[in-house]
N, C-alpha and C positions, 0 to 999 in steps of 0.2 A: 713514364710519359708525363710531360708539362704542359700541364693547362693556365691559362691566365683570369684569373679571375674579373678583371676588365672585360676581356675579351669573351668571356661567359656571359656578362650581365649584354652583351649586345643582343644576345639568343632568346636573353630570357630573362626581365627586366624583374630585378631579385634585391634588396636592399640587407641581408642576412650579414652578420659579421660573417668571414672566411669561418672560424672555426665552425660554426653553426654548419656553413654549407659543406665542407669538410667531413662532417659527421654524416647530415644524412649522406653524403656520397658513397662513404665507407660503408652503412648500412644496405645500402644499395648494390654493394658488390664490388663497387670501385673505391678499392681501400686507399685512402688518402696518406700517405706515409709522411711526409712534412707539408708546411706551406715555409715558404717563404719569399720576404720584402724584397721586391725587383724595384731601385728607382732607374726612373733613363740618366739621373746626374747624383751620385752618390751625395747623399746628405739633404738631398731633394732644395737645394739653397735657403735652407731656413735661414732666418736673420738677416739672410740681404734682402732690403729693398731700394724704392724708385728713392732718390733724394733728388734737390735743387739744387744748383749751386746760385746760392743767394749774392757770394763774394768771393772774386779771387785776388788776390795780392802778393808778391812775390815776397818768398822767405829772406827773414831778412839776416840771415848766414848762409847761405844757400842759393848759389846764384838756379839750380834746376830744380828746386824744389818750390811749389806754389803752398800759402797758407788760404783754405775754404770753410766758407762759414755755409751747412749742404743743410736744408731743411727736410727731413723725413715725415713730415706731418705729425709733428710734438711739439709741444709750446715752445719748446729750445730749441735751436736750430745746430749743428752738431760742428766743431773747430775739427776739422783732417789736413793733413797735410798729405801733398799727394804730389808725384813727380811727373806726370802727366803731359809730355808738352803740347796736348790739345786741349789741356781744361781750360773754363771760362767759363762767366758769369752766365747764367740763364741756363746750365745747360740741364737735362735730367740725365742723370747717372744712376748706376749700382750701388749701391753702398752696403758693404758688410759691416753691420753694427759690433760692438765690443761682442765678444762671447761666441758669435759664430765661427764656426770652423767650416773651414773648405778646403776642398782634395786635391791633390794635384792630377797626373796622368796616371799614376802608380796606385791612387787608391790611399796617398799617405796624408793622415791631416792635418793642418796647422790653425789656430785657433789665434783669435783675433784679438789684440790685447790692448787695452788705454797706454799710452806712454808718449814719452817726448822724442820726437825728432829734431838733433839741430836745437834744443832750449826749447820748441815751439811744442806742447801739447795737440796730438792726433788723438780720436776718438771711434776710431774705425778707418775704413779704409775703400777708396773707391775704385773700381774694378776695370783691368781687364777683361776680353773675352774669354781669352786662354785661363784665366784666373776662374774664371766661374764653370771651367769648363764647356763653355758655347762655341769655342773654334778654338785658331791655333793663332790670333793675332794678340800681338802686344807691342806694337808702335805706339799706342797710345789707350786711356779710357774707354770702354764703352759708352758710346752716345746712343741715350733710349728715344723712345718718339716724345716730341715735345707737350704732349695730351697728356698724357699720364701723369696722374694725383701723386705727389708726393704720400711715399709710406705705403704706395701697393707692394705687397712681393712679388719678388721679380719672377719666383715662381709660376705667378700665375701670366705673367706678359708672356714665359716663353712657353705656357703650358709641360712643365716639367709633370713628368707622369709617375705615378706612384702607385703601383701595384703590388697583388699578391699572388704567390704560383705553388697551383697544387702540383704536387709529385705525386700520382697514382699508378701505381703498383697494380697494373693493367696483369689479368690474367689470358693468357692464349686465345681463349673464345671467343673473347670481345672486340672481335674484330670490329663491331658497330659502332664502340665507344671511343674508337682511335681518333677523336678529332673533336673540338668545341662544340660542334653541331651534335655529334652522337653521345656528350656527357652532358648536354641541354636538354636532352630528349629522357636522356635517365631520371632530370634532375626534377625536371615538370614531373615525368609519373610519381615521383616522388611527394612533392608536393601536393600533387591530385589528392592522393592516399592520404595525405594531411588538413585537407577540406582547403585548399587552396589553389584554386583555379589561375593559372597562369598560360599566357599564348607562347608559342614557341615562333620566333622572329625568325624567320630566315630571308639574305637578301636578296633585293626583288634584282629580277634581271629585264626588267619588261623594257627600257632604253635601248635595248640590242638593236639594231639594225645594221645590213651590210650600204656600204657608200658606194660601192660599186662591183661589180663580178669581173673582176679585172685579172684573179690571180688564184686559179685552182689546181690544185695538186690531187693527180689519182690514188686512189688508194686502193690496193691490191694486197688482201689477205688470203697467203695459200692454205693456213690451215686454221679452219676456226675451233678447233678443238683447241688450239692453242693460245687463240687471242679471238674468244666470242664474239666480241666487241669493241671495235673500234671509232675514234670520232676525230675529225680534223678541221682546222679551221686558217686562213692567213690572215698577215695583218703587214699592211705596210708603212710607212712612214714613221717607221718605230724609232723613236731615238733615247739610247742605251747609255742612263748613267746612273746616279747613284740616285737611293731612292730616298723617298722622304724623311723624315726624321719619325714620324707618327707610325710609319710602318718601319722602319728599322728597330726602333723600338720596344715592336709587339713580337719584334722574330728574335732581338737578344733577351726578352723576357722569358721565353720557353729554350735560349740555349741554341737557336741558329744562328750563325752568325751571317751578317746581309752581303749579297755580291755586288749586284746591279740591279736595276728595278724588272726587268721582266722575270730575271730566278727569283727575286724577291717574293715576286707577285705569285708565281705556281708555287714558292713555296706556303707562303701566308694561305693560299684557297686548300692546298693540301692538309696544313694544318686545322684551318678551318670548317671545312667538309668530309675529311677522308680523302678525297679524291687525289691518289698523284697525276701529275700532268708533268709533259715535257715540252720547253720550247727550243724545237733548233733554226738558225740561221740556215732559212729561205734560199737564199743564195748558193747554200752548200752541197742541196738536193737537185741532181743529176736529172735530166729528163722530165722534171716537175710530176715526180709520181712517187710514189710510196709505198715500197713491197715490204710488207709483216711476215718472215720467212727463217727456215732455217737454213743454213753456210754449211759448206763442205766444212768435216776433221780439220784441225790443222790451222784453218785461216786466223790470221794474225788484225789482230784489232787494241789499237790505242783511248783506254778510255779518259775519262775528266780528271784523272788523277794522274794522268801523266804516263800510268802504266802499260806496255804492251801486253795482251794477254792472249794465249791462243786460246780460241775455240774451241767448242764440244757440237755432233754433230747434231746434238738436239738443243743445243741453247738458241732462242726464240730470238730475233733481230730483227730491229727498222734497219732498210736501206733504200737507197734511189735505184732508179729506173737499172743502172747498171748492177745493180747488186753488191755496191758499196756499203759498206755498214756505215752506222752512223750511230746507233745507241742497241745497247741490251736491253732488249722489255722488259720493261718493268724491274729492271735492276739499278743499270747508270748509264749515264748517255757517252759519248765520244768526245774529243779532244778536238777534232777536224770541225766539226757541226755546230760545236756549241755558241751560246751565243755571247757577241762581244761586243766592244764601244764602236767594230765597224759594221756591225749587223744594223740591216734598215728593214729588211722582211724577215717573217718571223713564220713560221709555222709551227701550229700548237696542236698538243695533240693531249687529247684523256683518251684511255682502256678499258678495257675489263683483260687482262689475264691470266690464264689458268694458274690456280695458285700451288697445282703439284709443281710446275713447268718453273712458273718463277723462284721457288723453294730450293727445285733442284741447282738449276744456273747459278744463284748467289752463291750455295754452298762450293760449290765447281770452283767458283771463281773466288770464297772464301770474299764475298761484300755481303756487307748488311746495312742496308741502307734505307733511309724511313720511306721510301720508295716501295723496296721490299719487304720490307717491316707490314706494308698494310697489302700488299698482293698478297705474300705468301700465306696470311690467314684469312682472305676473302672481303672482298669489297665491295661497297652498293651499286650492281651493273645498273641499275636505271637512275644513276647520278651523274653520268658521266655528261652529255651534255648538257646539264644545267650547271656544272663545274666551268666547261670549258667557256661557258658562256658569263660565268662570274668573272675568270680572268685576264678574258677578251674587253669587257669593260672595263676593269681596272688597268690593262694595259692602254686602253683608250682614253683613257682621265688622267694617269700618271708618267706616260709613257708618249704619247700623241699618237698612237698606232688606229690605223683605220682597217677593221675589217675588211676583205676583197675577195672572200669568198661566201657562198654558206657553210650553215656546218656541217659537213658529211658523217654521216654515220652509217657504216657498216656492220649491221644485226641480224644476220640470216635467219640463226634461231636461237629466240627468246628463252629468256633465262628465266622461265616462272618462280612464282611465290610458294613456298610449302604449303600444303594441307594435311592438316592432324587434327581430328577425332579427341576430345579431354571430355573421359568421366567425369562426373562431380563427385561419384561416388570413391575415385580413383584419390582425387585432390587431396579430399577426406581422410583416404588410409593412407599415403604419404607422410601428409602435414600434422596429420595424430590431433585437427583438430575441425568439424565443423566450419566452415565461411560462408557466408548468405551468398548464395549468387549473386545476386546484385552487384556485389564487393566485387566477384571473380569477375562479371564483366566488363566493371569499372575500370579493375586494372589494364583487362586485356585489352580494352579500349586508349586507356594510356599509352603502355606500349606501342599503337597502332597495329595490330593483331583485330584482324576481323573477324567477324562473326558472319558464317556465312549458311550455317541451320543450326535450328536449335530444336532439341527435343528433352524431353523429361530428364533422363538420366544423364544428358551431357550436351557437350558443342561440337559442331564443325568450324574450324576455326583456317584461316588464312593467313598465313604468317608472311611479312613482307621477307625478299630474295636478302637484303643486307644480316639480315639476322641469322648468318649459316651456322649459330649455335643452337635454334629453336628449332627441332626436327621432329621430336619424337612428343608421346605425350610425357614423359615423365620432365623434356626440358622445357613445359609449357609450366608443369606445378612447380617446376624451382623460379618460373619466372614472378608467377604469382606469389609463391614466398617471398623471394627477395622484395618485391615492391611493398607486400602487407607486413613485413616486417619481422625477423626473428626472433625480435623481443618480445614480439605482441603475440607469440606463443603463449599458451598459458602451459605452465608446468603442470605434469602429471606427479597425481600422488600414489600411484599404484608401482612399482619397481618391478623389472621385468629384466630377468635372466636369463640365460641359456645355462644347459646341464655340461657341465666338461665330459666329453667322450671317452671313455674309456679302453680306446684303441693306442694302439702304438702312434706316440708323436716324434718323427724325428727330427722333427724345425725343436721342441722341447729339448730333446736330447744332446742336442748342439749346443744350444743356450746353456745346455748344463755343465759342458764340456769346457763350453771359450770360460764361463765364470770359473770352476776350476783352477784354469790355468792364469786370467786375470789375478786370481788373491794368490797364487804363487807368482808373482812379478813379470808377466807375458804380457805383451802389449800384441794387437793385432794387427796385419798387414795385408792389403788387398791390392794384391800386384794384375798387371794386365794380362789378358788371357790371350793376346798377340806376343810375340815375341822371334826374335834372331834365327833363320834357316840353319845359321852355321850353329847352335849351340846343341844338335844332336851327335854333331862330332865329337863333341868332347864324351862321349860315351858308345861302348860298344851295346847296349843296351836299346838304343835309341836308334833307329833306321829312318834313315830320308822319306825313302816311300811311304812310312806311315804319316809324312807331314800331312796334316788339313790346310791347303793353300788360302790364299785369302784374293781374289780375285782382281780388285783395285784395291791394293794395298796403299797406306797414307805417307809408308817410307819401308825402307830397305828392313829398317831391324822391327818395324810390325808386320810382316810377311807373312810368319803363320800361327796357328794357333798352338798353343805351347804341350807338349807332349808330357813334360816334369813339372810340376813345380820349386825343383831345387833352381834354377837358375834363377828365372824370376825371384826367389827368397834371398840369393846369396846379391843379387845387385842392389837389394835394398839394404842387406848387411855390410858390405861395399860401400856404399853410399853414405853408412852412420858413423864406421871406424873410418872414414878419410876426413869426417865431420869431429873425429876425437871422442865419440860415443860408443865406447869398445868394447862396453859388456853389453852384451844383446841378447833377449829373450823374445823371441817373437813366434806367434802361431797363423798360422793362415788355414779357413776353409775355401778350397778354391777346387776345380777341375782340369783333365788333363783331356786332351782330344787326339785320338788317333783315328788314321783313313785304311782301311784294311778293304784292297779292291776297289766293289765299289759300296761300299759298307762303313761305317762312322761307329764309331765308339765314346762315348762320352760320359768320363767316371769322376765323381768327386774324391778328395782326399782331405786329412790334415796334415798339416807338416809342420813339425815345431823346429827351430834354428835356438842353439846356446853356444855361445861363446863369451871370452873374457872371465870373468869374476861373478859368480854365483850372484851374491849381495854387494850392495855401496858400503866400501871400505869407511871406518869412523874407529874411534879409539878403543873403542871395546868390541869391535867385531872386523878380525885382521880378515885379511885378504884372500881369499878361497876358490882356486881355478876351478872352474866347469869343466867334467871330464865325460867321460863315457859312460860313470858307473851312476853319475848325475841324471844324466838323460835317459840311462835304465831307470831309475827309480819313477821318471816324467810318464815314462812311457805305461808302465806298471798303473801308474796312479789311475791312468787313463783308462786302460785294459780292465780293472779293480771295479772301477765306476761304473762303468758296460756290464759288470759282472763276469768277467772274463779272469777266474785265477788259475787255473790249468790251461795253460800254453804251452804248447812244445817250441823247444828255440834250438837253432842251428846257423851255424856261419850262412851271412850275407855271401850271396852270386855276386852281388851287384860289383860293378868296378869304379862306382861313383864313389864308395867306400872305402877308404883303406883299410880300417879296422871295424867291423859291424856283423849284428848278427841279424836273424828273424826269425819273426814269433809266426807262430800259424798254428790256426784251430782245425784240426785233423789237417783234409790235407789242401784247406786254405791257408794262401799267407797274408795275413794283416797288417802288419808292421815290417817295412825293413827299419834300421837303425845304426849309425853308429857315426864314425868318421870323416868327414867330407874329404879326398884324396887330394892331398898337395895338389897333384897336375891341375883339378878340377879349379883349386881355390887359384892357382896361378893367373889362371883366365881371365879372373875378376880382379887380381891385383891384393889378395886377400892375403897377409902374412903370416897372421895367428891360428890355430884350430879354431873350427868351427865344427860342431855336434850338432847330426841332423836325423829326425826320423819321419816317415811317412807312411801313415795309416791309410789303407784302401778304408775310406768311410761307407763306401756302396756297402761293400761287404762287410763290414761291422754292427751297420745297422740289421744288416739281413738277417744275421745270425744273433741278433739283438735281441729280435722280435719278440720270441719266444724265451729268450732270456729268464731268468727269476732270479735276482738277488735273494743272495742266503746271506743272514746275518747270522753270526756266531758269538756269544761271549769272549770276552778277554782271557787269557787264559789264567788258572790260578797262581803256576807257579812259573820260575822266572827261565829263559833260555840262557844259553853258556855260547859264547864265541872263543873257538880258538882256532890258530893259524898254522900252517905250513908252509916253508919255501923250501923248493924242491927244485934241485938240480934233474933237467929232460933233456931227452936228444928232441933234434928241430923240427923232428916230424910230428911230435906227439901236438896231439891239438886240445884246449880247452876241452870242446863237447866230449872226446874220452876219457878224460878224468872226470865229468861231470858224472856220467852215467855211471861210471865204476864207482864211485864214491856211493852213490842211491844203492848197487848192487850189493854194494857190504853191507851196508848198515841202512836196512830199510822203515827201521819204528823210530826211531829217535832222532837221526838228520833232519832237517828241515831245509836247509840253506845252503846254497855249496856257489862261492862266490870266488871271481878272479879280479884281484883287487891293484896286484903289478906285476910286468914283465922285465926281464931286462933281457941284453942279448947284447954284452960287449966284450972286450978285446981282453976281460980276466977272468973269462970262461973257457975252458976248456974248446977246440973246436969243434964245431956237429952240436953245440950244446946251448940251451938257455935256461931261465931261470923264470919259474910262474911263484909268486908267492898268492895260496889259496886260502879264505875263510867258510869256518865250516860253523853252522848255526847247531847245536843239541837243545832239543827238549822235549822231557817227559812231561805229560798232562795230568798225569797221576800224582807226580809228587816231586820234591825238589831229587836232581842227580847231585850226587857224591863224587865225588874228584877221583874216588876207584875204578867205577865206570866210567866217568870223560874218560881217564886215560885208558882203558881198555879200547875204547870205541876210534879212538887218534891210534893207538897202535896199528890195530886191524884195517883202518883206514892206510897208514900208512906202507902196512905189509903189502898191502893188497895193489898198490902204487906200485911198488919195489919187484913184483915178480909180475904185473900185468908190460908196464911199461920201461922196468930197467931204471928207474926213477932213486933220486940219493937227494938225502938232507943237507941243503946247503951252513 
């Protein structure tokens, strides 16, 4: 939000440099995030002023060019040459002396330099209008008024303005402070608090009067729950053009740009009070009445933007008698209505509407508008006719529009003030410090916050309707903080802890998990929890009926809530490798939702995604694919940490997988893991493998709980790997060699690992080939190469008559 610092000192007559006012603003709660220099003529025309032209003479190489002797009120009087064909002796002109520089239309500058023209020495240069920026003429010099002292700047003849604009970084609540008037009102409590008594100006409207009853419009609101209050006013003789320089001014200093003078004018009161108002062209309104109502589904309406937009059957509308639209409340007005250079009656209208109502429609309609901007967080209903009556006289001053009705206002039922109850002794243990009452009701007196009983222990206090942040007693002691100041805390010197609980944390647990997987090279990904109808087909796993619908979906592929987390993981992998980012390591905590009947299910997971190249290739560390036996070890690491080292593991059901197994503790399954299935990666357009697992976290943590990590020493002495590749017929599967392996040699195995398969065309047929690694070790003491080989024999024999299995 931009406030103009001009335009502040009219509220609240303040002499403070910006940064000062700045500061306390920010201490105040309305964090001031920059200021910056607004001129209405860049450069603000330093260096040019009034000169004379004492002599004119014609150059004497140069039939269009005149030699001037221009006095600027210096003992010297200054030689220009200037091509002019209206210059002449006596006249007062512009003059940009040497050194200043001036803009053109683009913002680009050129600087003004002593030199010869033609042999003739110039010493500045004497102006255009378009040259100084004051219009678009350049027939000839600016001719100033013949009164004016040589050596005034021109600055001040044309009142060029030079301001400063805070950007404040307005929080949601304050919906009070949206406007000049409401960061004037901050800015005095502030000041109070500082032993500086200051009035708050606000301008008088007491010139109002109507000229005649000539021209009323009914107003008819069917629902006041939806527009509490409303207020209207006409005005005829309006003539619509552009507006003055002093107010165009004040609307591109905070970033509007100006239309015509009556938008001008609702915008400038809007800015300066809060209050939005609308004016439409009188003439456009049907049966001279005014229905505040809601339109059938469906109906079609053209709004100021040009756009058609269909209706919703609860968005809030002005229309005429017929039940024409003509503007969204409190959003944006229509196309048809609005007003123009042929509009001569004007009907103006301030509100109060519901600000769920208005919240809802703009999002509908996807506008945000500083219209909406101050409905939909609440605005001051008993300002609204003193708004509309500020910019009935400035339409009457700048505009020649004469009043022709009164102001109607429609108020069924009033919209009281808060009343909240504030301990003292409440303030006290909040703010961690003692404040005299005194202080406490100096502030709330600032604020305008009454006091309407008082007893020993506290106040009954009355809080005006504009403050819909001030509700309760705890937002009465942030208000009195904020105004007495968080600096003027005094620090405690006593230190105050809480005891860490000793229960199971599984927010910690997580935290323990993602770092983990962070210092092994995971980055992490938080995909949406909407996602594609169709992407339960790509699995037999996945059933339509269990989708959780999404009821006004935003588009086709946010439809429902996501069943897997693998799809959402693989379009972000998708996304990286079409981007040339091909090794991927990403983890995600996220949830899966299923509809069973009419029952909801809603379970978290993690799910890690590897694909490409382990580490970034460099000269000393060559190039190393991410495999399957990679993402066992991920997965391990993770199970290890939970304290999960007996897991039973068996081939993956899943069909997401092509190649994959799972863990499960008794006879829960925790982890699937393995392959993402060609068909699967098709989908997505994915060419390369990509290795996926997904932990049920619900139940990890559950069987967590009770968890106890064991920690064991290292062992003394060292383990021995050795291998076999073993020619099998195509039925034999990993998990039965795994198991026969533990059944032979049950003290000294440790490790029984399948490290490559093959299965091609110089194999025998019915046949493949598993090449296996087998860990040995004794704790007792180093093994002897008599016993590995004893233990690889036995191993092997026992391959050879379980499964028909030969030494490749």
């Amino acid at each position: 939000m931009k406030i103009s610092y001009n335009w502040l000192k009219q509220f609240i007559k303040i002499d403070w440099e910006a940064e000062k006012t700045g500061e306390l603003l920010t201490d105040l709660g309305l964090e001031v995030e920059g200021i910056e220099k607004v001129e209405s003529i860049k450069g603000s025309l330093a260096g040019v002023v009034v000169g004379e032209v004492m002599t004119c003479a014609k150059h004497p190489n140069a039939d269009k060019l005149s030699v001037t002797m221009v006095n600027i009120g210096e003992e010297t009087s200054l030689q220009v040459v200037c091509g002019a064909p209206n210059i002449a002796a006596g006249q007062k002109v512009p003059v940009a002396t040497v050194g200043t520089v001036l803009y053109d239309a683009q913002g680009e500058g050129f600087k003004i330099k002593k030199g010869k023209i033609r042999g003739e020495e110039s010493h500045g240069m004497i102006c255009a209008e378009d040259e100084l920026s004051l219009g678009n003429g350049h027939d000839g010099i600016l001719v100033l008024d013949n009164d004016l002292l040589p050596g005034t700047p021109v600055a001040e003849v044309f009142d060029i303005e030079i301001d400063e604009v805070f950007e404040i970084g307005l929080t949601p609540n304050r919906a009070d402070a949206m406007s000049h008037l409401g960061v004037a009102r901050d800015l005095r409590a502030g000041l109070m608090q500082q032993g500086i008594q200051k009035e708050l100006i606000s301008p008088s409207v007491s010139d109002f009067h109507v000229f005649e009853r000539a021209l009323k419009f009914d107003i008819v609101v069917e629902d006041f729950e939806l527009a509490p209050k409303y207020t209207g006013l006409t005005l005829k003789d309006v003539k619509v053009a552009d507006s003055p320089e002093w107010l165009q001014n004040k609307l591109r200093a905070i970033g509007v740009n100006p239309t015509n003078n009556v938008v001008d004018i609702t915008n400038y009161v809007m800015h300066e009070l809060g209050q939005p108002l609308h004016a439409f062209d009188a003439g456009k309104i049907l049966g001279k009445k005014v229905v505040v109502t809601t339109l059938d589904e469906g109906t079609k309406f053209t709004t100021l933007d040009g756009i058609e937009r269909i209706l919703n059957a609860e968005d809030l509308m002005i229309c005429d008698a017929e039940k024409t639209p003509l503007c969204i409340a409190g959003v944006l007005g229509g196309l048809h209505s609005s007003v123009s250079e042929n509009t001569t009656t004007v009907f103006l209208e301030a509100a109060y509407f519901n600000p769920v109502s208005v919240r809802k429609t703009a999002k509908r309609h996807a506008l945000n508008t500083d219209a909406s901007f101050r409905f939909e967080r609440g605005i001051d209903p008993n300002l609204t006719k003193y708004a509309l009556i500020r910019a009935a006289l400035m339409i009457e001053e700048i505009a020649g529009g004469q009043p022709v009705s009164d102001v109607d206002v429609v108020y069924p039922n009033k919209i009281e003030d808060f009343e909240v109850f504030m301990s003292y002794e409440n303030v006290a243990r909040v703010i961690g410090q003692n404040l005299p009452n005194d202080t406490i009701k100096n502030i709330l007196a600032s604020l305008e916050i009454k006091i309407n009983s008082e007893t020993e222990g506290g106040l009954g206090l009355v809080v005006p309707a504009y403050r819909v942040d001030v509700q309760r007693e705890a937002d009465i002691v942030e208000e009195i903080l904020r105004v007495y100041g968080y600096n003027n805390i005094e620090f405690s010197h006593k230190l105050n802890s809480s005891i860490e609980s000793s229960r199971f944390d599984g927010v910690k647990l997580e935290n323990t998990i993602a770092e983990q997987l962070r210092v092994q090279g995971f980055n992490e990904t938080m995909a949406n929890s909407l996602t594609k109808p169709s992407y339960v087909s790509l699995s037999d796993d996945l059933k339509s009926e269990h989708n959780v619908e999404i009821l006004n979906p935003l588009s086709g592929d946010l439809a429902v809530m996501r069943q897997s987390l693998l799809f959402s993981g693989l379009e972000s992998v998708s996304y990286n490798i079409n981007r040339k980012n091909n090794d991927i390591k990403f983890y995600e905590f996220g949830k899966t939702y299923h509809k069973y009947n009419d029952t909801y299910e809603e379970k978290k997971h993690l799910t890690l995604f590897v694909s490409g190249n382990r580490d970034k290739e460099s000269w000393n560390v060559p190039a190393q694919n991410t495999d399957f036996y990679y993402l066992k070890s991920l997965v391990n690491g993770v199970l290890e940490r939970l304290g999960h080292q007996k897991v039973k593991v068996t081939p993956t059901k899943s069909d997401m997988l092509s190649e994959g197994i799972t863990f499960a503790l008794g006879k829960m399954k925790i982890v699937d893991m393995g392959m993402v299935n060609p068909k699967v990666l098709k989908e997505f357009g994915i060419k390369q493998q990509v290795f996926y697992a997904d932990f049920d976290w619900d139940t990890l943590l559950k069987v967590s709980q009770s968890k106890k990590l064991k920690v064991k020493s290292l062992p003394k002495y060292p383990s021995v790997k050795r291998d076999l590749a073993l020619l099998l017929d195509q039925g034999v599967a990993f998990k039965d060699l795994y198991h026969a392996a533990f059944q032979s040699e049950k003290s000294l195995l440790k490790e029984v690992d399948l490290f490559d398969v093959y299965d091609g065309d110089q194999l025998p047929k019915g046949k493949k080939s598993y090449a296996l690694s087998f860990v040995l070790q004794d704790e007792n003491k180093t093994l002897e190469e008599k016993q590995i080989e004893k233990i690889m024999n036995k191993l092997q024999n026992s391959f050879e008559k379980q499964f028909n299995a030969s030494l490749r």
